[in-house]
TORKOL-4160 file (C-alpha; in steps of 0.2 Angstrom, whole numbers, padded with zeros to 4 digits, m for minus):
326
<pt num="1" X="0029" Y="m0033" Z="m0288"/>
<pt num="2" X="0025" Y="m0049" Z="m0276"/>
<pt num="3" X="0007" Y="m0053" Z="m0278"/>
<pt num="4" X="m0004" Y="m0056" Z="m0259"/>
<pt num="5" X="m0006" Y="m0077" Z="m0260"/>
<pt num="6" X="m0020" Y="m0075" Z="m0245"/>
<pt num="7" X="m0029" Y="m0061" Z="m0236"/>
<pt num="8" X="m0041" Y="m0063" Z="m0221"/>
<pt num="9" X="m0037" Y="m0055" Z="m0203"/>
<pt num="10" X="m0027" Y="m0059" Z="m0188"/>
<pt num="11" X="m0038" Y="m0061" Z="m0171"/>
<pt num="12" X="m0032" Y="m0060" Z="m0154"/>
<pt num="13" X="m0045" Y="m0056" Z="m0138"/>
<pt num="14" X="m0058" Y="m0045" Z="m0147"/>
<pt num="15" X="m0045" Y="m0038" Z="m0161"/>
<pt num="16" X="m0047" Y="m0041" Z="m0179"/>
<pt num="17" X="m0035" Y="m0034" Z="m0191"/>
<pt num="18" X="m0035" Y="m0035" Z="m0209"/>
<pt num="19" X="m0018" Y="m0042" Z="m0219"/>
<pt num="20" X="m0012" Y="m0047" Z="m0234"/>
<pt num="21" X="0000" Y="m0062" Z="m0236"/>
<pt num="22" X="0017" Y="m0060" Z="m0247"/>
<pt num="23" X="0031" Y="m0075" Z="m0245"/>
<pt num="24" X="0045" Y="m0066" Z="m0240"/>
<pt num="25" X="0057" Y="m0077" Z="m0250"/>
<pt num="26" X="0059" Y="m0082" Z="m0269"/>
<pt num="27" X="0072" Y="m0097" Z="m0266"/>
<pt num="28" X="0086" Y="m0097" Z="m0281"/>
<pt num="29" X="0088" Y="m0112" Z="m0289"/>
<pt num="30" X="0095" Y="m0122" Z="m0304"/>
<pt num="31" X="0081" Y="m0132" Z="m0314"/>
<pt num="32" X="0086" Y="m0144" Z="m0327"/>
<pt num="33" X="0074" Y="m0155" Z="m0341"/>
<pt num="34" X="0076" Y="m0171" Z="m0345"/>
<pt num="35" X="0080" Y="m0173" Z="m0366"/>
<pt num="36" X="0084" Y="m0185" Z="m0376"/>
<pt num="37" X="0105" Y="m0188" Z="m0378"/>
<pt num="38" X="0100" Y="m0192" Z="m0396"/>
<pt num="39" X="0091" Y="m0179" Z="m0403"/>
<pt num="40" X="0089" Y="m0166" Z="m0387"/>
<pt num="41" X="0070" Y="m0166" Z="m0389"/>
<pt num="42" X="0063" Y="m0165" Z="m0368"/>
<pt num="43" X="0054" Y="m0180" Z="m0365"/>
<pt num="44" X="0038" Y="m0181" Z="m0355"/>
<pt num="45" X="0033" Y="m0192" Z="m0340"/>
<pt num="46" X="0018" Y="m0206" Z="m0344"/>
<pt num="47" X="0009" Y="m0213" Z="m0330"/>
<pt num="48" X="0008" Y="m0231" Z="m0331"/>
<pt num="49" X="0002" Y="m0247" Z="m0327"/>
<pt num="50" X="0019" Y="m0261" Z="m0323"/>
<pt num="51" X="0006" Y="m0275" Z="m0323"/>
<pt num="52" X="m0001" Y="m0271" Z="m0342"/>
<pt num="53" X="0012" Y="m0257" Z="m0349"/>
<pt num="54" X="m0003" Y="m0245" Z="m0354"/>
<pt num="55" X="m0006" Y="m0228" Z="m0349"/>
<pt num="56" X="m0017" Y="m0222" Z="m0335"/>
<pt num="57" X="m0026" Y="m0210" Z="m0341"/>
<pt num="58" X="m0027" Y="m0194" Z="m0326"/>
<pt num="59" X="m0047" Y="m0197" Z="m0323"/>
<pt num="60" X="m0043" Y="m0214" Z="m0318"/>
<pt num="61" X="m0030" Y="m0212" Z="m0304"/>
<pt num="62" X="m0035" Y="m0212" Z="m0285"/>
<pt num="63" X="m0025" Y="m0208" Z="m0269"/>
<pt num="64" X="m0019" Y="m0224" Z="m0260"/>
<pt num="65" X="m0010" Y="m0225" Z="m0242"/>
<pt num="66" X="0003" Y="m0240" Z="m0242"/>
<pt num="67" X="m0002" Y="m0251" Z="m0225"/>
<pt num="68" X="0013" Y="m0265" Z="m0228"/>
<pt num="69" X="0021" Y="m0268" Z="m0246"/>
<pt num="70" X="0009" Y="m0268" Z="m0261"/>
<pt num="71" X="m0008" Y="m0267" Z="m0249"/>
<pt num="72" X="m0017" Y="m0249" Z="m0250"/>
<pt num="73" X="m0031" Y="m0241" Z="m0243"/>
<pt num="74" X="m0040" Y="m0231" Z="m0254"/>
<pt num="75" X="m0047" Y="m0216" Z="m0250"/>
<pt num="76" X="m0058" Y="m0204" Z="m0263"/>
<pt num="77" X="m0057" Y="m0186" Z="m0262"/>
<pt num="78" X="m0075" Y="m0183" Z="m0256"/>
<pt num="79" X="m0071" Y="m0193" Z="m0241"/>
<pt num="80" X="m0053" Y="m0181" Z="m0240"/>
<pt num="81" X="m0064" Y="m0167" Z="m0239"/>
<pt num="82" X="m0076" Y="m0171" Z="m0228"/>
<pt num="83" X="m0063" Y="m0170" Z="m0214"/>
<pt num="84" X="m0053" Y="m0154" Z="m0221"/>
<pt num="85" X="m0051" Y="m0141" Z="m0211"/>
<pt num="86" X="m0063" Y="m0127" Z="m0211"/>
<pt num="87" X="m0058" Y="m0113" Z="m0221"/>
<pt num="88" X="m0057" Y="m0098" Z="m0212"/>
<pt num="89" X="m0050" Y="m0081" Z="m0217"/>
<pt num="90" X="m0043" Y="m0081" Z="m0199"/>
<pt num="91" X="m0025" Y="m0079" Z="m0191"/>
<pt num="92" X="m0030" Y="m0085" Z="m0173"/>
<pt num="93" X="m0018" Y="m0081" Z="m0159"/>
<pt num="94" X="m0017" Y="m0091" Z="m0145"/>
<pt num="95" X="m0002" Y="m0088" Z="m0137"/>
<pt num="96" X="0010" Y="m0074" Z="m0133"/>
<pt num="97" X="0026" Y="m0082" Z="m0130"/>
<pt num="98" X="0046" Y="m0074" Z="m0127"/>
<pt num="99" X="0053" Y="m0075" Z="m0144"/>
<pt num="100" X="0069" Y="m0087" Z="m0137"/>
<pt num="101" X="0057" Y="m0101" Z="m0133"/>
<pt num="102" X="0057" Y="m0103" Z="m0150"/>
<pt num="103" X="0072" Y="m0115" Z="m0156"/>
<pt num="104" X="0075" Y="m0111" Z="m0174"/>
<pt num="105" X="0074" Y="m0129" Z="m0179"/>
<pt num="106" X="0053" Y="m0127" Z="m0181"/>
<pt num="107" X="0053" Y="m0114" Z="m0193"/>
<pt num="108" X="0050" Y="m0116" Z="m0209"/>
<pt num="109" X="0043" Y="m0105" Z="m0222"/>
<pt num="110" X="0044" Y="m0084" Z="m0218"/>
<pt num="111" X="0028" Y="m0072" Z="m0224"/>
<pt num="112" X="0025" Y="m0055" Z="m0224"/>
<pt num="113" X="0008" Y="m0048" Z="m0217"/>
<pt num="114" X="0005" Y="m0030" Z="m0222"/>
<pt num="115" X="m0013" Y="m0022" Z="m0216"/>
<pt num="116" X="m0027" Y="m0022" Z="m0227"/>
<pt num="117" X="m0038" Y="m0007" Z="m0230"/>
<pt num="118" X="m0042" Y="0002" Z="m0216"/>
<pt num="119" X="m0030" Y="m0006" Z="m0204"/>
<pt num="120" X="m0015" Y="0001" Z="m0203"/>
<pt num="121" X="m0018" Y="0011" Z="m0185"/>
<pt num="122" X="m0021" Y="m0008" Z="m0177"/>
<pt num="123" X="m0006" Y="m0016" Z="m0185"/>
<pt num="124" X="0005" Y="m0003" Z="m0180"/>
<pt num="125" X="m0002" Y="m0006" Z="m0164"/>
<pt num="126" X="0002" Y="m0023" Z="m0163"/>
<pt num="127" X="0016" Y="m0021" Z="m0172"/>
<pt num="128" X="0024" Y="m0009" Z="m0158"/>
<pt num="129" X="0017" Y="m0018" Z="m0143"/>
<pt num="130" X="0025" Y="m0036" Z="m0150"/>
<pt num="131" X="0043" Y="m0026" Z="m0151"/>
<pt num="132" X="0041" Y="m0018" Z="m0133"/>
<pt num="133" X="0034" Y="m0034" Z="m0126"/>
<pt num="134" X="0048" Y="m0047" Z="m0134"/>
<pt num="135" X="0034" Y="m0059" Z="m0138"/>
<pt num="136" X="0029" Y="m0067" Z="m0153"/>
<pt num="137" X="0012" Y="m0074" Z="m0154"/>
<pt num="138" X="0007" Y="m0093" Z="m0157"/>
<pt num="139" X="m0007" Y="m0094" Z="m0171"/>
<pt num="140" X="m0016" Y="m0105" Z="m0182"/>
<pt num="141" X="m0021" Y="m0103" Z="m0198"/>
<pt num="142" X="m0029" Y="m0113" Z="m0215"/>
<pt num="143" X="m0020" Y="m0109" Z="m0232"/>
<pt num="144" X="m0025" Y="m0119" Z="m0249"/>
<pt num="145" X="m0034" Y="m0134" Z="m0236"/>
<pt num="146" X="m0019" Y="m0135" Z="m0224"/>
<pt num="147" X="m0021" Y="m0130" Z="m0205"/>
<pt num="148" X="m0002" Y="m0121" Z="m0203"/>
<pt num="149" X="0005" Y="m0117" Z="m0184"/>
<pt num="150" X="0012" Y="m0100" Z="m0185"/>
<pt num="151" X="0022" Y="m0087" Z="m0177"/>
<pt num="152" X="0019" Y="m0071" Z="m0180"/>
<pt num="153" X="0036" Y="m0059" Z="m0176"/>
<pt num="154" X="0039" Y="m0039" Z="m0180"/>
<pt num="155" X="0053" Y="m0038" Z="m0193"/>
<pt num="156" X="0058" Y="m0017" Z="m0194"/>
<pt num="157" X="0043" Y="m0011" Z="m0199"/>
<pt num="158" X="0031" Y="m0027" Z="m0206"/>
<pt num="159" X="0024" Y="m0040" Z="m0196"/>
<pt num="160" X="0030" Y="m0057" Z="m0202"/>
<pt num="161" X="0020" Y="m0074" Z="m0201"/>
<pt num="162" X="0030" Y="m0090" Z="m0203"/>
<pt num="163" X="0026" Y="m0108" Z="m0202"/>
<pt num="164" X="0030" Y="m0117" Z="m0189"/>
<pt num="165" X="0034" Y="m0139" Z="m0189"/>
<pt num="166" X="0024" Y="m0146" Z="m0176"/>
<pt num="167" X="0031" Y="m0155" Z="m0163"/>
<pt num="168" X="0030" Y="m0173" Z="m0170"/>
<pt num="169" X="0039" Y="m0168" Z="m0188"/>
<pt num="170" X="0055" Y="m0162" Z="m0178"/>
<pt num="171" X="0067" Y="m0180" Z="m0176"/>
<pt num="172" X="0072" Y="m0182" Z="m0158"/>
<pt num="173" X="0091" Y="m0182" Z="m0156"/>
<pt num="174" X="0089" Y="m0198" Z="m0148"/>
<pt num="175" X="0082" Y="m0207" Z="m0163"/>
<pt num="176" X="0097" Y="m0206" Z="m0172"/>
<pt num="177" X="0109" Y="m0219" Z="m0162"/>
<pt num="178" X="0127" Y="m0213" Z="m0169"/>
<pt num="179" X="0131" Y="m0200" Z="m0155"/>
<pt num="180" X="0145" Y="m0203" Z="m0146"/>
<pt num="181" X="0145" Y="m0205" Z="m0127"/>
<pt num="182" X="0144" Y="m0190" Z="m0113"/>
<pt num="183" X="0161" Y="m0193" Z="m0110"/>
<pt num="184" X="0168" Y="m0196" Z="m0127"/>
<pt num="185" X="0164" Y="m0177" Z="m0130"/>
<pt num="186" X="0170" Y="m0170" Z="m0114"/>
<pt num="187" X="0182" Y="m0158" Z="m0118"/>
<pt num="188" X="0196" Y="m0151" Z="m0106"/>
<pt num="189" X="0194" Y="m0133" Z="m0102"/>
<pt num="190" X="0210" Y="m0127" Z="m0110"/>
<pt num="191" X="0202" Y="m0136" Z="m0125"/>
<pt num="192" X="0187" Y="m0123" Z="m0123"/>
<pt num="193" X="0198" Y="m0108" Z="m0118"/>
<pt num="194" X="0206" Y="m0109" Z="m0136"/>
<pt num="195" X="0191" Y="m0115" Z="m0143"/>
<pt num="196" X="0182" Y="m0099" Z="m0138"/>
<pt num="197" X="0195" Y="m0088" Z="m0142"/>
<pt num="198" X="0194" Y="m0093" Z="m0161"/>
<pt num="199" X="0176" Y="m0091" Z="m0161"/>
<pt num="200" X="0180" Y="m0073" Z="m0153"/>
<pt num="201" X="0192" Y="m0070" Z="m0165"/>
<pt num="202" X="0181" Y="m0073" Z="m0179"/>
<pt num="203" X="0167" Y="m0064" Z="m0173"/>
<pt num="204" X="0159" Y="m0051" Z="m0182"/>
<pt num="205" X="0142" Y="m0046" Z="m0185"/>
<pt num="206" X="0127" Y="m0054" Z="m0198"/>
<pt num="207" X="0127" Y="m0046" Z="m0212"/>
<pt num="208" X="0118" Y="m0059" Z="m0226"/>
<pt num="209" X="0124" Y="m0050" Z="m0240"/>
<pt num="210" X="0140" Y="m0056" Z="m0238"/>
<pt num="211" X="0134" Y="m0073" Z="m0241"/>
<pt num="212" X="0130" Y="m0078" Z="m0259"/>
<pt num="213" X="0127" Y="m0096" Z="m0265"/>
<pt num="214" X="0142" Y="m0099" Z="m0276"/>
<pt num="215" X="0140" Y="m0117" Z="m0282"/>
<pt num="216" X="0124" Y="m0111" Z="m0290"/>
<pt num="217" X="0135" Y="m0093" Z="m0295"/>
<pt num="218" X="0145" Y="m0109" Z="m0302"/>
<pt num="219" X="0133" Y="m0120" Z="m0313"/>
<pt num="220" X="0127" Y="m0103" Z="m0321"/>
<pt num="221" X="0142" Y="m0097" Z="m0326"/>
<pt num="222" X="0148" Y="m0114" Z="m0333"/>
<pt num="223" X="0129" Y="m0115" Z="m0343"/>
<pt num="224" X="0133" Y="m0097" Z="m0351"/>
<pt num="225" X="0151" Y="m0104" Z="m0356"/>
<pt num="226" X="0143" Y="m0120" Z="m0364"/>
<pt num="227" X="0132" Y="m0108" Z="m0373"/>
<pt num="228" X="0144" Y="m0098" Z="m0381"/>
<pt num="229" X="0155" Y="m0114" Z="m0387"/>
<pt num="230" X="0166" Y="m0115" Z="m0374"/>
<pt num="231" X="0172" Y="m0134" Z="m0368"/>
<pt num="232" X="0174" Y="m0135" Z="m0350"/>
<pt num="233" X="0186" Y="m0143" Z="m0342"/>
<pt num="234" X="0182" Y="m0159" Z="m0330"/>
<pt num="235" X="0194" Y="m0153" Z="m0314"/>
<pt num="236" X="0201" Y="m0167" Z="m0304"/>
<pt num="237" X="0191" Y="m0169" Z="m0286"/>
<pt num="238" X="0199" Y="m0163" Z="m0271"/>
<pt num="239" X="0204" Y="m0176" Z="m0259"/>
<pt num="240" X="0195" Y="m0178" Z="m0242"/>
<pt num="241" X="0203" Y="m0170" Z="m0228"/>
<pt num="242" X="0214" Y="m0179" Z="m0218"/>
<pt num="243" X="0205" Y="m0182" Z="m0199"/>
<pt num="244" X="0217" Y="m0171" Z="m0186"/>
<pt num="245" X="0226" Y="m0181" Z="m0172"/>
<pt num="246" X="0229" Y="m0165" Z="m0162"/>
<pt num="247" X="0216" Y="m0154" Z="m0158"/>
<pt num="248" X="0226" Y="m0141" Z="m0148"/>
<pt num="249" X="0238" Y="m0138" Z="m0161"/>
<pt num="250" X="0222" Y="m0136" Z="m0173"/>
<pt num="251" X="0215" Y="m0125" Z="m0164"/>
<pt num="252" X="0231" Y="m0115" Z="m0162"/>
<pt num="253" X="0236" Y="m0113" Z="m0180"/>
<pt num="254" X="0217" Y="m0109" Z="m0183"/>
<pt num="255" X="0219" Y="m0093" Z="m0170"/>
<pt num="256" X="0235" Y="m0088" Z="m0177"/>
<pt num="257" X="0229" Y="m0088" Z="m0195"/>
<pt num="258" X="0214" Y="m0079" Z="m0189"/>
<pt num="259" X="0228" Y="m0067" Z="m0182"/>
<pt num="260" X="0237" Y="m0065" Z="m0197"/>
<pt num="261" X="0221" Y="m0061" Z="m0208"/>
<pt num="262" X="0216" Y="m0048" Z="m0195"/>
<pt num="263" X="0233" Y="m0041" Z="m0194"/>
<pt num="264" X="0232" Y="m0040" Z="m0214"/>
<pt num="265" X="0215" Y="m0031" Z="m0215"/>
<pt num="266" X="0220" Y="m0019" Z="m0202"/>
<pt num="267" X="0237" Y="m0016" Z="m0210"/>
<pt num="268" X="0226" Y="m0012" Z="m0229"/>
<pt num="269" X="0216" Y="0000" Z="m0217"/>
<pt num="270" X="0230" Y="0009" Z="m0215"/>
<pt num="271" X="0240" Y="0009" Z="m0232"/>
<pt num="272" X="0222" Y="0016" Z="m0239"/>
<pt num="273" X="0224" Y="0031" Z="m0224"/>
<pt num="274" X="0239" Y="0034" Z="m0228"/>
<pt num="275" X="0236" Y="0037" Z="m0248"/>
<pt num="276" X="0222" Y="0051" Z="m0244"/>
<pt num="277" X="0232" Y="0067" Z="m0246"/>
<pt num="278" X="0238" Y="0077" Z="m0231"/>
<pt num="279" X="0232" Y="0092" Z="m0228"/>
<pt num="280" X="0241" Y="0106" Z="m0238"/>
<pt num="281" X="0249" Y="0093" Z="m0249"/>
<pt num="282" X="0234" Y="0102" Z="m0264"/>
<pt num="283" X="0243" Y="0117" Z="m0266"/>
<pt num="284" X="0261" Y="0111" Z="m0268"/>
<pt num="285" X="0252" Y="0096" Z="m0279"/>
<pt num="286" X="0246" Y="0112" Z="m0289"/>
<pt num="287" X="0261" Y="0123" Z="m0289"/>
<pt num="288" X="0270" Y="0106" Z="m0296"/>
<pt num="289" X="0257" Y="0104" Z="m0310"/>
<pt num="290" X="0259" Y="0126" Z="m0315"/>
<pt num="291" X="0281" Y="0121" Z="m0313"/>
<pt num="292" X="0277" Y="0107" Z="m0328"/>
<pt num="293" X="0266" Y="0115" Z="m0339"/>
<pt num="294" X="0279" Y="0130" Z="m0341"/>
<pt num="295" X="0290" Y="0117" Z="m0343"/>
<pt num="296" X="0282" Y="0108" Z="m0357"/>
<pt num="297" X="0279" Y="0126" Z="m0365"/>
<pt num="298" X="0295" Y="0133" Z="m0364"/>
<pt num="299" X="0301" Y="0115" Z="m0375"/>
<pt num="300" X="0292" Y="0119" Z="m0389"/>
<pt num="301" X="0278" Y="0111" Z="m0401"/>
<pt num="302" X="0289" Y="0096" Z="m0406"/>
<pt num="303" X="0285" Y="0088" Z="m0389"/>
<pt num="304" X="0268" Y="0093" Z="m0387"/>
<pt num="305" X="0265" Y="0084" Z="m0403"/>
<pt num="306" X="0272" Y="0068" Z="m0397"/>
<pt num="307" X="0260" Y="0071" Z="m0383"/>
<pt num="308" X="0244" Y="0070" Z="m0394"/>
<pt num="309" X="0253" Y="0055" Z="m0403"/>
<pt num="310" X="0256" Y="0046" Z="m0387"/>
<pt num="311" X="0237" Y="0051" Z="m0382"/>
<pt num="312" X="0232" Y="0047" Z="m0399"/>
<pt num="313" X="0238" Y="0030" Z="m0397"/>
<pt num="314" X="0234" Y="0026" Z="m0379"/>
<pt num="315" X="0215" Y="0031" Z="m0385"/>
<pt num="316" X="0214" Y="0019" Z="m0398"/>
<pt num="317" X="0223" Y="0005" Z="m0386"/>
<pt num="318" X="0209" Y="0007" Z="m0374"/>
<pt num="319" X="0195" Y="0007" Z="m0391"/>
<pt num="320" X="0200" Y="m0010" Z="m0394"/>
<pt num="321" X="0199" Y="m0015" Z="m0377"/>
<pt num="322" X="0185" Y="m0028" Z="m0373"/>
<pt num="323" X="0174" Y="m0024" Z="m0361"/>
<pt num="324" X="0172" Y="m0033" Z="m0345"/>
<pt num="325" X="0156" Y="m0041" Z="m0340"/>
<pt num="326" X="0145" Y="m0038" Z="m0329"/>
């Protein structure tokens, strides 16, 4: 069970309501350690001094801000926390803004907020009025020393906080100096016709589950292999794909193969339908089974032997089949 990282209350006008604080992701990824190729012990980082080779022991290190190449201003941490901000237990709304003002590109990290003790008629209250309104609302907020802009958004039934980049952490579009001119990327409107019709043909709803990360899927299968014995191995790489002259004739093999897998799905729809029994086809299924089972008893005992041979056998086949994994 997720364990509440900050509590405190969100404020707006003369409101306060109690929350708790759950990240509402645990990111998946791969971790490796450093060992030794020789012997496979993991070896440990030293801090240390390039000028004498000797280790700097942790009491001894202070925080330095590079000015130019090799010149430092030092700064100690009392003078750090003199100028921290103060530590509240506070969500402060300021703003209630449309929630597609928002571009995506300043979110960062996503939270839950459940109510605290007590204060579960206010955050439903804010949590319905949010969802009626279509706004989310513009806070800041102090965790572990650092002053977070946030938005605060209903999500189904919980109210969510995430972080927020400020304005000067997002790069400008026009700082990067490779785009290509206005007219460069001026496309003809047959181009955007068929353009729009792929993306219409591949339309379907969000559903996140159909998504998985498969290098990582990947690296884990290939670390249980290596842990059983198994040697991997090295496949060749895939050549870059070549740049296409023609774009109208990419984008019209790319809808007819959109086509062809559509067609393909719906044709599988139909194959399935069409095993599901008809309606009466139960009872002459039936009277087929009782015409049989006379059959086989009006034959006599040497076949109903070779039966519990046969089934005998096909039992022990499937014993000594391995089971697959998981």
């Amino acid at each position: 069970m997720p364990r509440a990282i900050w509590s405190g209350a969100i404020s707006f006008g003369l409101v306060n309501i109690p929350v708790k604080l759950y990240s509402a992701v645990s990111k998946k990824t791969v971790r490796f350690h450093q060992l030794d190729s020789k012997t496979g012990t993991r070896i440990q980082q030293k801090r240390v001094n390039p000028q004498t080779g000797e280790e700097v022991p942790y009491e001894q290190l202070v925080k330095g801000y590079e000015l130019s190449p090799d010149r430092y201003v030092i700064v100690r941490p009392e003078e750090l926390e003199a100028i921290e901000p103060k530590k509240t237990r506070t969500i402060d709304i300021e703003d209630f803004v449309e929630i597609g003002d928002i571009d995506p590109i300043y979110y960062d990290h996503p939270y839950y907020l459940a109510p605290g003790t007590g204060a579960g008629k206010a955050y439903g209250l804010l949590l319905q009025a949010l969802k009626e309104s279509g706004r989310v609302g513009i806070a800041r907020v102090v965790i572990r020393s650092k002053e977070q802009l946030v938005a605060i958004r209903p999500r189904d039934e919980v109210l969510t906080m995430e972080t927020l980049l400020f304005g000067d952490e997002v790069v400008s579009p026009e700082e990067l100096g490779e785009l290509p001119d206005a007219e460069e990327v001026k496309a003809r409107k047959k181009e955007v016709d068929m353009a729009r019709q792929l993306i219409d043909s591949l339309a379907t709803e969000f559903d996140p589950s159909r998504y998985r990360d498969e290098h990582r899927d990947a690296v884990l299968e290939m670390i249980e292999r290596k842990a059983e014995g198994e040697e991997i191995a090295i496949q060749p790489t895939e050549e870059a794909p070549e740049e296409v002259p023609d774009l109208m004739a990419a984008l019209e093999a790319s809808i007819a193969s959109a086509k062809r897998q559509s067609g393909g799905q719906s044709k599988d729809s139909k194959a399935k339908a069409d095993s599901k029994p008809k309606p009466g086809a139960s009872s002459k299924q039936a009277g087929g089974g009782k015409q049989a089972g006379e059959s086989k008893q009006s034959t006599g005992g040497k076949q109903s032997t070779g039966g519990k041979k046969a089934a005998s056998s096909n039992g022990s086949k499937a014993r000594k089949r391995p089971a697959a994994k998981q």
